[in-house]
ChimeraX commands (.cxc) that place a marker at each C-alpha (Angstrom):
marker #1 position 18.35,-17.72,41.83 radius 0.5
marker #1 position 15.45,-16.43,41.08 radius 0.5
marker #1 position 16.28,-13.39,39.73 radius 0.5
marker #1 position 18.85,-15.04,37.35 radius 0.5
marker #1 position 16.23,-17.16,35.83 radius 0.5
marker #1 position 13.65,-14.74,35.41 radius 0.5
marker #1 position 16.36,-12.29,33.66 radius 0.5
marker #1 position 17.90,-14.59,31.91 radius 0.5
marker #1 position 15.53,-15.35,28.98 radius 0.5
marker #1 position 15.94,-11.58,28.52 radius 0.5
marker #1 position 19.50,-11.76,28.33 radius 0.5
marker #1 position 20.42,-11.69,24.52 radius 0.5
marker #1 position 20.72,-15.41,24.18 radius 0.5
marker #1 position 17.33,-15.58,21.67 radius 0.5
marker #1 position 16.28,-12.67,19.40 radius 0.5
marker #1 position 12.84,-11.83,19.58 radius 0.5
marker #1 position 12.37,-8.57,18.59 radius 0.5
marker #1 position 13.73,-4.64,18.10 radius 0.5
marker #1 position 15.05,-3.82,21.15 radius 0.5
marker #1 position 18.36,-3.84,23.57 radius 0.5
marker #1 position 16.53,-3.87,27.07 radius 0.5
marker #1 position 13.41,-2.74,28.58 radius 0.5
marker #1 position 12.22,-2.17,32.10 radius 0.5
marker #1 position 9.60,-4.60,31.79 radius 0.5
marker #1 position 12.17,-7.54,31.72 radius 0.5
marker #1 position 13.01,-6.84,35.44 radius 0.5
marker #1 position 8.92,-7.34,36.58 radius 0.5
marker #1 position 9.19,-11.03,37.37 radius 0.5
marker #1 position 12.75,-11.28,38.36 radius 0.5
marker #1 position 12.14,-7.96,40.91 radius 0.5
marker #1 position 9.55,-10.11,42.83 radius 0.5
marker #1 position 12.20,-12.96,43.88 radius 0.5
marker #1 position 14.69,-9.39,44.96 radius 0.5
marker #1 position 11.46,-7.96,47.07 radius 0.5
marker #1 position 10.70,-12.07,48.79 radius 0.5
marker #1 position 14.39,-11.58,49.51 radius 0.5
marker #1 position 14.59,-8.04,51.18 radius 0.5
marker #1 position 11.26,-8.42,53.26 radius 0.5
marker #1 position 12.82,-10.52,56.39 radius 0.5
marker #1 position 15.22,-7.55,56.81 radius 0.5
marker #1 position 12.20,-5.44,56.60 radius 0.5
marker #1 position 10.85,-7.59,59.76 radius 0.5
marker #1 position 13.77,-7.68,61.30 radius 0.5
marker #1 position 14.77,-3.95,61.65 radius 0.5
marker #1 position 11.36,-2.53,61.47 radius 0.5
marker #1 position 11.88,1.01,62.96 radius 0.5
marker #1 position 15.27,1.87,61.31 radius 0.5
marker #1 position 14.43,-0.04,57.79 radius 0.5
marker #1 position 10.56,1.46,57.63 radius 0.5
marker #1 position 11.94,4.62,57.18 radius 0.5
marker #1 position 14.13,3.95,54.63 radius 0.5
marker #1 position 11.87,1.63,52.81 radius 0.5
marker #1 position 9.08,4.74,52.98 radius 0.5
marker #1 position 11.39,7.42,51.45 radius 0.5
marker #1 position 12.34,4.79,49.02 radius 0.5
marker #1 position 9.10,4.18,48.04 radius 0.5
marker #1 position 7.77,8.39,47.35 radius 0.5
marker #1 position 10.76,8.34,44.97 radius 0.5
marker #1 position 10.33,5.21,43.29 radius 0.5
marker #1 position 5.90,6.33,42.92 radius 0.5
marker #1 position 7.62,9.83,41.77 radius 0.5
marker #1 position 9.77,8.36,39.03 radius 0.5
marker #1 position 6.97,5.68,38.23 radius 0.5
marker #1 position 4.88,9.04,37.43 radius 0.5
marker #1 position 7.31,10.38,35.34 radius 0.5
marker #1 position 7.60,7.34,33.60 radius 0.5
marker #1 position 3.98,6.87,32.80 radius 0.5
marker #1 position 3.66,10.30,31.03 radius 0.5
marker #1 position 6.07,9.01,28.49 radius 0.5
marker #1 position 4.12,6.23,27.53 radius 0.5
marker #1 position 1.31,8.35,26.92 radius 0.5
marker #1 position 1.20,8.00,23.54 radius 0.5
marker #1 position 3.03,6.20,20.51 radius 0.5
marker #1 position 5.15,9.88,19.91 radius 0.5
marker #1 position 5.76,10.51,23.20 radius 0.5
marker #1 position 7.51,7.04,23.19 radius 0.5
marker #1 position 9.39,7.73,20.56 radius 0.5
marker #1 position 10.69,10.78,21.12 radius 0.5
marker #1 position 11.72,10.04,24.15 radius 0.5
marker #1 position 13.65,6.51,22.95 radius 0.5
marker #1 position 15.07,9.67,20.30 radius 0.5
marker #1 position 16.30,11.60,23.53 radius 0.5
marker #1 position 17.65,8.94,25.16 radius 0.5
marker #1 position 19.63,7.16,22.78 radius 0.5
marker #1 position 20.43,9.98,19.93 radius 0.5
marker #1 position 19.32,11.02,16.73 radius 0.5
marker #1 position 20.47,8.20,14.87 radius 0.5
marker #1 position 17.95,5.72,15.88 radius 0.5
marker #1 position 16.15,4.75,12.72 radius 0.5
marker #1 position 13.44,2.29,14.57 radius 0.5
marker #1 position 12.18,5.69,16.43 radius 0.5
marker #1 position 11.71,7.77,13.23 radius 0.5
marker #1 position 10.23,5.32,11.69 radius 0.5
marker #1 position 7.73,4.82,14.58 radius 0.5
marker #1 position 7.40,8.44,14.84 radius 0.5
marker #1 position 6.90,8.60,10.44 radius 0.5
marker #1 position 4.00,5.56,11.23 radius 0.5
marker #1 position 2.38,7.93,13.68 radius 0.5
marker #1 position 2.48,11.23,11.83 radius 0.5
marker #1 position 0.76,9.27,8.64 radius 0.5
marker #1 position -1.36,6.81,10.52 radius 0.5
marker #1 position -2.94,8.82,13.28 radius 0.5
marker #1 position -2.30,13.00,12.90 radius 0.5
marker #1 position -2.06,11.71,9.08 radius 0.5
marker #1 position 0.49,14.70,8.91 radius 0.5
marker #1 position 2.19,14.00,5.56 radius 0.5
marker #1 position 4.79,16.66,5.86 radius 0.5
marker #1 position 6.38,14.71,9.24 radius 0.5
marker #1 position 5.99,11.55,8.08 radius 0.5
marker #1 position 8.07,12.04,4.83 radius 0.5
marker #1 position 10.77,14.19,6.85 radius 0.5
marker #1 position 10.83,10.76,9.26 radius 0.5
marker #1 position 10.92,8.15,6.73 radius 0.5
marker #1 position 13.53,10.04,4.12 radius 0.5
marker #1 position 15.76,10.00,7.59 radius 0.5
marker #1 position 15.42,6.65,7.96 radius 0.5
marker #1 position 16.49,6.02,4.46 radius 0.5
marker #1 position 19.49,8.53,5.23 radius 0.5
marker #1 position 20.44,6.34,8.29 radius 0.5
marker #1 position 19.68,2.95,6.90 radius 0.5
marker #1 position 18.58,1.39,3.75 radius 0.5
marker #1 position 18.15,-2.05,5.11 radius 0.5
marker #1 position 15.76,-0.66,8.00 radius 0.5
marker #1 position 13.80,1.97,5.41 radius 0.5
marker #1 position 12.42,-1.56,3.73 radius 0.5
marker #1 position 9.73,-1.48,6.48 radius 0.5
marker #1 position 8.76,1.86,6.24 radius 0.5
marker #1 position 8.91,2.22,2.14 radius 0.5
marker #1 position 5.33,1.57,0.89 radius 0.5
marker #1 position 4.10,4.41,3.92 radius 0.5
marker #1 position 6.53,7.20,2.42 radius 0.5
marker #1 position 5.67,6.90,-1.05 radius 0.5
marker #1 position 1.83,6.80,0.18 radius 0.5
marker #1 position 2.63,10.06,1.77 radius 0.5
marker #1 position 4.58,11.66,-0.98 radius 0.5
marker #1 position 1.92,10.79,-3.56 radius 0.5
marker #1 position -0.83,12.33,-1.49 radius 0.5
marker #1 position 1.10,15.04,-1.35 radius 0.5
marker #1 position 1.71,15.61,-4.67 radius 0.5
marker #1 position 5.29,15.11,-4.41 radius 0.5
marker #1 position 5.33,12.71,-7.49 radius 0.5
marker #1 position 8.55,13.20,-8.67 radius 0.5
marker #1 position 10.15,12.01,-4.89 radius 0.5
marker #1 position 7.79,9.09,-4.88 radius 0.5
marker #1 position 9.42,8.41,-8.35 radius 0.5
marker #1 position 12.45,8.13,-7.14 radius 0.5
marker #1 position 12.13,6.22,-3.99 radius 0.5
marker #1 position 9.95,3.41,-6.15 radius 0.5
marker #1 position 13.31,3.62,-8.74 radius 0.5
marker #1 position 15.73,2.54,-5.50 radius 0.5
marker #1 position 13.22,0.46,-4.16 radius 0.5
marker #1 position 12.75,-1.79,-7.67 radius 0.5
marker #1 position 16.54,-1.82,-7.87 radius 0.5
marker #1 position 16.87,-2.87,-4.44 radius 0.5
marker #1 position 14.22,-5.45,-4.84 radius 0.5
marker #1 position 15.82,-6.98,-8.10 radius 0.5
marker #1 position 18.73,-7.94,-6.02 radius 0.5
marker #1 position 17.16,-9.15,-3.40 radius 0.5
marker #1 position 14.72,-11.42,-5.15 radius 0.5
marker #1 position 17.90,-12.39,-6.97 radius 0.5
marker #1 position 19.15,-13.55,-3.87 radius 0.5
marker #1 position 16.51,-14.85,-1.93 radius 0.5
marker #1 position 14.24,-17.78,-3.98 radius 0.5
marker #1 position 11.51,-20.03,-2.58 radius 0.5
marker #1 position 10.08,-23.40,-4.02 radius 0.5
marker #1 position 6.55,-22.87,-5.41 radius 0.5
marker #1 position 4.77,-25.39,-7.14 radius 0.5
marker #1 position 3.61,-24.13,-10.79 radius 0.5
marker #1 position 1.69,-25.51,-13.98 radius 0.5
marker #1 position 5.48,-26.48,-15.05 radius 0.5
marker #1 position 6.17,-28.31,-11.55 radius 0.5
marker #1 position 8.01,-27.36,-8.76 radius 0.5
marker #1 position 10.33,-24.56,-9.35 radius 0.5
marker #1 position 12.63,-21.60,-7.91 radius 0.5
marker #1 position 10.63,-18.67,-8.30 radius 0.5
marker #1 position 12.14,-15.12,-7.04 radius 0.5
marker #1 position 11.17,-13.80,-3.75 radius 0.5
marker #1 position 8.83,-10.27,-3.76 radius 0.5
marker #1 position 7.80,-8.61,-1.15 radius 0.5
marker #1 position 3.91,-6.96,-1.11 radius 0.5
marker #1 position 5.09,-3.43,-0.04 radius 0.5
marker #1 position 6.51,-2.89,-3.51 radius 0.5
marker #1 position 3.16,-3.67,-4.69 radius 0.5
marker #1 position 1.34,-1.69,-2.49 radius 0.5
marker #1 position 3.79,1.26,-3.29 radius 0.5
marker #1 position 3.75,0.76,-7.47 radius 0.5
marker #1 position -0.27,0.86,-7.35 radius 0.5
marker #1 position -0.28,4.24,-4.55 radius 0.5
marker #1 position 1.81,6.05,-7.43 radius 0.5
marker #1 position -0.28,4.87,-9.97 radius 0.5
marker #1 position -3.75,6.08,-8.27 radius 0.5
marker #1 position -2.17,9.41,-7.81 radius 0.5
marker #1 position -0.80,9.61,-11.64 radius 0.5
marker #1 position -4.27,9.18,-12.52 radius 0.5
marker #1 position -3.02,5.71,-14.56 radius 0.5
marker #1 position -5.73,3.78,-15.79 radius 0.5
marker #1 position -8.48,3.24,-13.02 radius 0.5
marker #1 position -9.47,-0.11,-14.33 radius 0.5
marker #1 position -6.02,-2.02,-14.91 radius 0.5
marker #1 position -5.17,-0.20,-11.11 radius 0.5
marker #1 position -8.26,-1.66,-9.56 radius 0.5
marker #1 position -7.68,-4.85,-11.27 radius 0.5
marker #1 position -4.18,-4.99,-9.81 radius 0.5
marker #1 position -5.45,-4.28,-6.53 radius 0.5
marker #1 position -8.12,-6.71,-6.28 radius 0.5
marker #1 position -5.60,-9.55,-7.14 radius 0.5
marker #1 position -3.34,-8.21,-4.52 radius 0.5
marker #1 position -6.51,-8.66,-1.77 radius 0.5
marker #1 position -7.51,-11.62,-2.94 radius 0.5
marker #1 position -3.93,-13.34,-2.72 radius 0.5
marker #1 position -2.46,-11.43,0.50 radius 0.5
marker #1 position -6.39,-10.98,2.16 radius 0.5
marker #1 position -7.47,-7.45,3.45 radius 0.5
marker #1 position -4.64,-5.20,4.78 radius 0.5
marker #1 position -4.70,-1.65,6.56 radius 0.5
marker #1 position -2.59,-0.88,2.76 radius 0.5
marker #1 position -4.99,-2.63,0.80 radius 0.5
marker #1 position -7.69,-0.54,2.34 radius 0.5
marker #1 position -6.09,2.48,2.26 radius 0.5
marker #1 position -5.19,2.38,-1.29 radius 0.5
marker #1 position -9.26,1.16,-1.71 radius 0.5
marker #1 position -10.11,4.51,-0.20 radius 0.5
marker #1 position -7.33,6.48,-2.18 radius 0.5
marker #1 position -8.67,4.72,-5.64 radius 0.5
marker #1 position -12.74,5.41,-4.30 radius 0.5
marker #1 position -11.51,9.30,-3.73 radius 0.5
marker #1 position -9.55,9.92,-7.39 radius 0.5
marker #1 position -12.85,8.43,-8.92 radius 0.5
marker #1 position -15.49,10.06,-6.85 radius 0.5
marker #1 position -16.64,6.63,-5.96 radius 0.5
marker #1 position -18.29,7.49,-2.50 radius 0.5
marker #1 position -19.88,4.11,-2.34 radius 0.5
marker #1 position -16.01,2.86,-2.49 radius 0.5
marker #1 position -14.39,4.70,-0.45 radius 0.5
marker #1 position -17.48,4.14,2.40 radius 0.5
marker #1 position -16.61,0.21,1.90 radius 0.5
marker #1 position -12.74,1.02,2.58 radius 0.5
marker #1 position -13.63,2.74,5.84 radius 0.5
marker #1 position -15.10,0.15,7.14 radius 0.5
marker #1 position -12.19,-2.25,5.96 radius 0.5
marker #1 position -9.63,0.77,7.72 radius 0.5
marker #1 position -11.63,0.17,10.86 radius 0.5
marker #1 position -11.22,-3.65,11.45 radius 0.5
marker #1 position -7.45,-3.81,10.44 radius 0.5
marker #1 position -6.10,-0.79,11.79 radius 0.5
marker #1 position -6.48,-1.96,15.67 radius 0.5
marker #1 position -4.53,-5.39,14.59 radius 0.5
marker #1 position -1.79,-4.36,12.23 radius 0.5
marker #1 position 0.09,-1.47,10.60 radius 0.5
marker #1 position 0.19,0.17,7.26 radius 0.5
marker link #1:1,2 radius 0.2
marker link #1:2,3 radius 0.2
marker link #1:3,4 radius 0.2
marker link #1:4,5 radius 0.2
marker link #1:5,6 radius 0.2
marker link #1:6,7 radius 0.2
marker link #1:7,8 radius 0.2
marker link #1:8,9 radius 0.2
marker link #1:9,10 radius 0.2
marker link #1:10,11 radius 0.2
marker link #1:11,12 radius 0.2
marker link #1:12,13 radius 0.2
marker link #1:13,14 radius 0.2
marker link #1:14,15 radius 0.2
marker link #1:15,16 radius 0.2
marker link #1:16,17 radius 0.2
marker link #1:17,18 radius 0.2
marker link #1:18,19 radius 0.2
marker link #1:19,20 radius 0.2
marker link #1:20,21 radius 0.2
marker link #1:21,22 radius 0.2
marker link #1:22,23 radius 0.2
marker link #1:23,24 radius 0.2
marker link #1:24,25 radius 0.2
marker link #1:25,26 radius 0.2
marker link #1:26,27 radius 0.2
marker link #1:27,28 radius 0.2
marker link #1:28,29 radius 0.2
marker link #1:29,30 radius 0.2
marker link #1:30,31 radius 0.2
marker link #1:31,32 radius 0.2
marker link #1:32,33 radius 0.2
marker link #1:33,34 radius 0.2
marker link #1:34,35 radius 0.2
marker link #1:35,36 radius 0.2
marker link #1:36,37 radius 0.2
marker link #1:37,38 radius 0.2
marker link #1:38,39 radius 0.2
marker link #1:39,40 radius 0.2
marker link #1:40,41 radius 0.2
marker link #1:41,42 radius 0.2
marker link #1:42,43 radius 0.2
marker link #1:43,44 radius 0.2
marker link #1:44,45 radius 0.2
marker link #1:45,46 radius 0.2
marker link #1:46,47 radius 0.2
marker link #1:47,48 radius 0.2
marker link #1:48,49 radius 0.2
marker link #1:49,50 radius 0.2
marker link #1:50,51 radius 0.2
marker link #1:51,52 radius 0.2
marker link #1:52,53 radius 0.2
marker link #1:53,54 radius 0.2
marker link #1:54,55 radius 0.2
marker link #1:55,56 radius 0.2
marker link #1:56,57 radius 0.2
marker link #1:57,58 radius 0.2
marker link #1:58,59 radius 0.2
marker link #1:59,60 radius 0.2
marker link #1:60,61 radius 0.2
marker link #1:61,62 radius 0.2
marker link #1:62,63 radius 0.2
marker link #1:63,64 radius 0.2
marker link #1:64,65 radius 0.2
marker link #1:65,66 radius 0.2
marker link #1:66,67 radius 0.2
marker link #1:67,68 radius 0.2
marker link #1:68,69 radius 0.2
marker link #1:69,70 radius 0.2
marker link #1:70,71 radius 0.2
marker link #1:71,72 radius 0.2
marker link #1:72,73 radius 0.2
marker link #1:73,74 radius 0.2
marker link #1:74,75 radius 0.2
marker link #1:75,76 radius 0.2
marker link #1:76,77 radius 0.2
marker link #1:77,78 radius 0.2
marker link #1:78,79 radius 0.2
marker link #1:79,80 radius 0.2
marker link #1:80,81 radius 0.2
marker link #1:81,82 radius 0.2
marker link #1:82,83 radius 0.2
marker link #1:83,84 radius 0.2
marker link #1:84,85 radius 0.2
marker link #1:85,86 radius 0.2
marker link #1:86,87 radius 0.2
marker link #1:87,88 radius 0.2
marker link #1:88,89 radius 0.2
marker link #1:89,90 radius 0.2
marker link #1:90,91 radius 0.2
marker link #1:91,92 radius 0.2
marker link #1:92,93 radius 0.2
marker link #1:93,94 radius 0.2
marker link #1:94,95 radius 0.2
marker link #1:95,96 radius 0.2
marker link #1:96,97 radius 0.2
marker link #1:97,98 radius 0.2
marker link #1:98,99 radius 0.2
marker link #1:99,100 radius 0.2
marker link #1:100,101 radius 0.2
marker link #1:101,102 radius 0.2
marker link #1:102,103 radius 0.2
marker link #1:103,104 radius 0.2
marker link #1:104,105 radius 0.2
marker link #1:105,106 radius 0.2
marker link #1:106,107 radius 0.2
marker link #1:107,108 radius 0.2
marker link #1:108,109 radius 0.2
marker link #1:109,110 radius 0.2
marker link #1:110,111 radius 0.2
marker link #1:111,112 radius 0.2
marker link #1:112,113 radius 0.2
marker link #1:113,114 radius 0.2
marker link #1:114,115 radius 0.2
marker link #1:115,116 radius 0.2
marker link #1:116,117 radius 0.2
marker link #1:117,118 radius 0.2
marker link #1:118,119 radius 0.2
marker link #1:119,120 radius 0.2
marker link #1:120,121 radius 0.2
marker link #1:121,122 radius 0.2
marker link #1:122,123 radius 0.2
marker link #1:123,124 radius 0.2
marker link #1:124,125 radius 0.2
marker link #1:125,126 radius 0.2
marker link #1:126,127 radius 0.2
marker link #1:127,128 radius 0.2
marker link #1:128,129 radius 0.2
marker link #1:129,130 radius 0.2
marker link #1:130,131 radius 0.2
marker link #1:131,132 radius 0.2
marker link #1:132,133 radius 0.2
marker link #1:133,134 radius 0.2
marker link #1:134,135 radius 0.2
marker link #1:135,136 radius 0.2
marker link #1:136,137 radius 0.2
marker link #1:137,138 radius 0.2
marker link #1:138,139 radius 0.2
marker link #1:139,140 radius 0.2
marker link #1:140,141 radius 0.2
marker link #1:141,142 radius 0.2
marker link #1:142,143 radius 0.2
marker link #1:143,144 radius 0.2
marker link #1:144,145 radius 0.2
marker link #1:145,146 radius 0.2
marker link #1:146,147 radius 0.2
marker link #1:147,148 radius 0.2
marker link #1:148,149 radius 0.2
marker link #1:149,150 radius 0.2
marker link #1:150,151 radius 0.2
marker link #1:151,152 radius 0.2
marker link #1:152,153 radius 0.2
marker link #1:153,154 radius 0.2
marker link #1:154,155 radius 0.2
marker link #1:155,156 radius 0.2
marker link #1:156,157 radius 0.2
marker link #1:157,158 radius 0.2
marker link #1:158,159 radius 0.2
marker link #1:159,160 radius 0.2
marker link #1:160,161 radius 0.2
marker link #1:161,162 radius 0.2
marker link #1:162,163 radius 0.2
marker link #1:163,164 radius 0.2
marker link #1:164,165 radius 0.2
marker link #1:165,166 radius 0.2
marker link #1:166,167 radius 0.2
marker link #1:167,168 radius 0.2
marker link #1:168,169 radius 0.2
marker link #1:169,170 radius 0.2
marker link #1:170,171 radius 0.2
marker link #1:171,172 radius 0.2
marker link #1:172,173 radius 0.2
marker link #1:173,174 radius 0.2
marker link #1:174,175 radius 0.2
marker link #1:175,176 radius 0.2
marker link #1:176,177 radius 0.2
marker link #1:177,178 radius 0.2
marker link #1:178,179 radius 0.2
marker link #1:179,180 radius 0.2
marker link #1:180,181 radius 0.2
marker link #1:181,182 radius 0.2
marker link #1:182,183 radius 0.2
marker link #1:183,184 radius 0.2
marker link #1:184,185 radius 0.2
marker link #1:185,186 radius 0.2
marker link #1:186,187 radius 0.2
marker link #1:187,188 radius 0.2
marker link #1:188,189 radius 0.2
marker link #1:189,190 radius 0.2
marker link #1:190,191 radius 0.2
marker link #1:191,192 radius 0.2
marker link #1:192,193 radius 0.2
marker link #1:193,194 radius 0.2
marker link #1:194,195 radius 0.2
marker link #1:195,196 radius 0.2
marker link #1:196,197 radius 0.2
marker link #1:197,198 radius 0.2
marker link #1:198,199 radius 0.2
marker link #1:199,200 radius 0.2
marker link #1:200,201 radius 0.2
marker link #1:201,202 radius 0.2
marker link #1:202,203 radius 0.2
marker link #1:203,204 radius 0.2
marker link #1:204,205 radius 0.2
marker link #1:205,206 radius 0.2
marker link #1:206,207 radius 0.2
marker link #1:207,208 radius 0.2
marker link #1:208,209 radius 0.2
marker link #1:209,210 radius 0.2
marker link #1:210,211 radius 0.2
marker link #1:211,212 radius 0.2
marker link #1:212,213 radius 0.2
marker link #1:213,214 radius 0.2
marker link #1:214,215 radius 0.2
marker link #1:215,216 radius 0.2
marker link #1:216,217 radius 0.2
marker link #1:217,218 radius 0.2
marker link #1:218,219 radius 0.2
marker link #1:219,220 radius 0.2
marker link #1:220,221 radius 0.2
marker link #1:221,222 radius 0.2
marker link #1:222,223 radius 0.2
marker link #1:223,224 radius 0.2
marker link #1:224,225 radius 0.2
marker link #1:225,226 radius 0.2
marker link #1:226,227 radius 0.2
marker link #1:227,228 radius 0.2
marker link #1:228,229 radius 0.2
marker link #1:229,230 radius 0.2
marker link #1:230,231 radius 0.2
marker link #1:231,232 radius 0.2
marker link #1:232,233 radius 0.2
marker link #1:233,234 radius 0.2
marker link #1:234,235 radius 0.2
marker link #1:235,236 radius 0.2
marker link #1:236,237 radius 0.2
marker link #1:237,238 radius 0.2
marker link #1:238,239 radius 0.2
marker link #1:239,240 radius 0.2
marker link #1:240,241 radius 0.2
marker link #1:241,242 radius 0.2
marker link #1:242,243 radius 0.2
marker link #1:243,244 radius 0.2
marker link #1:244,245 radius 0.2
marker link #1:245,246 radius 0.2
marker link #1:246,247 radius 0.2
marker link #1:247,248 radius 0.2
marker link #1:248,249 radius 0.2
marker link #1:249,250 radius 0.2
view
C-alpha cells in the first residue's frame, strides 16, 4: 500500500514536467518495500544476511556508477542521449544550453540547437533566442538571419492564434500574444550588425524595465557594452550575469 501511494503521484496521471520516469520517484515508495522485507531479514538471519550483503556491494557499485553521470549538466545529457537515442531533442538542447552557457563553446551549441530545430520545431521555441546569440557572436549573420525569418513567421501565427485580454487607453481589448525570446533574439542580431547603438539600447531598456532583469537581458547588456567599448557597461552586466545565472537560464 504504501508503495502504490508513494508511486502513484508519479504515475502519469498529472503533467509536471519533461520527463517519462526517473529513479528518484521510487525514494519514498522503496522505504515502505525495505519496512516490508526487514522481518524476513530477522527471521532468516544467517541464510538472508548473506544475500542481503552481496546485494548490497552491487547495489553501492551501481550507485557509484550512477553518481559519475550526474557529474555534470553534459554528462547528464549525454548519457539521457545514450540511453534513449539520438533523437531526443530535450538532451541537445540541454547539451546546446551548456556548450553556450558554461564552456561558452559557440561552435557546439549551434550544431545542438540547429538539431533540435531538425528534430522539432515546436521544442526549438525554447532554445531559439540562445542559437541566434551564438550564431551572431560568431559571425554567422547570415544563419542568424534566417532562423529570426522562421522564427517571425512562426510567431505571426502563433500570436494569431493565441490572444490575451489587456486593458489599453481604448479599453479592454484582444491584443496578440508575443513571446520575449523573439525580442531578445531581434536586438542580439542587431548589436552584432552594428544597427544603431542608441535605438538598440533604447529597445533593450524597455524590454528590462517591462520583463525585469534576465540572464538574456544581461547578456545582451554585456554584448551591447563590448561592440561600444563601454567597459563601465559591460562591468554593470557582469554583475547582473552573476545574480541571475544561479536562478534561471538564458
Amino acid at each position: 500500500v504504501w508503495f502504490v501511494v508513494g508511486i502513484g503521484p508519479f504515475l502519469g496521471i498529472a503533467n509536471f514536467g519533461y520527463h517519462a520516469y526517473a529513479d528518484r520517484f521510487t525514494y519514498i515508495p522503496a522505504v515502505g518495500l525495505s519496512i516490508a522485507l526487514l522481518p524476513v531479514v530477522l527471521t532468516f538471519r544467517r541464510k538472508v544476511w548473506i544475500v542481503v550483503v552481496a546485494l548490497l556491494t552491487i547495489l553501492c557499485v551501481l550507485t557509484w556508477r550512477q553518481i559519475g553521470i550526474w557529474k555534470d549538466d553534459s554528462t547528464v545529457w549525454q548519457q539521457t542521449i545514450k540511453v534513449d537515442g539520438d533523437k531526443n531533442v530535450v538532451a541537445h538542447g540541454g547539451l546546446g544550453l551548456v556548450a553556450f552557457e558554461i564552456d561558452h563553446d559557440l561552435e557546439t551549441c549551434c550544431r545542438e540547437l540547429s538539431l533540435v530545430k531538425e528534430l522539432n520545431e515546436g521544442a526549438y521555441w525554447n532554445f531559439v533566442q540562445v542559437h541566434v546569440f551564438a550564431l551572431c557572436e560568431s559571425g554567422r549573420l547570415n544563419e542568424a538571419e534566417a532562423v529570426l525569418g522562421w522564427y517571425r513567421k512562426a510567431m505571426s501565427t502563433y500570436s494569431e492564434q493565441n490572444k490575451r485580454t489587456e486593458k489599453t487607453l481604448f479599453g479592454v481589448r484582444e491584443v496578440s500574444m508575443r513571446l520575449n525570446n523573439l525580442d531578445y533574439a531581434e536586438i542580439a542580431y542587431e548589436i552584432c550588425t552594428e544597427s544603431n547603438t542608441r535605438i538598440v539600447a533604447e529597445r533593450l531598456s524597455k524590454l528590462i524595465i517591462e520583463s525585469g532583469m534576465t540572464p538574456s537581458t544581461a547578456y545582451l547588456l554585456y554584448r551591447l557594452g563590448h561592440v561600444t567599448s563601454n567597459d563601465k557597461l559591460k562591468s554593470h552586466a557582469l554583475k547582473e550575469l552573476d545574480k541571475v545565472v544561479k536562478t534561471d537560464f538564458l
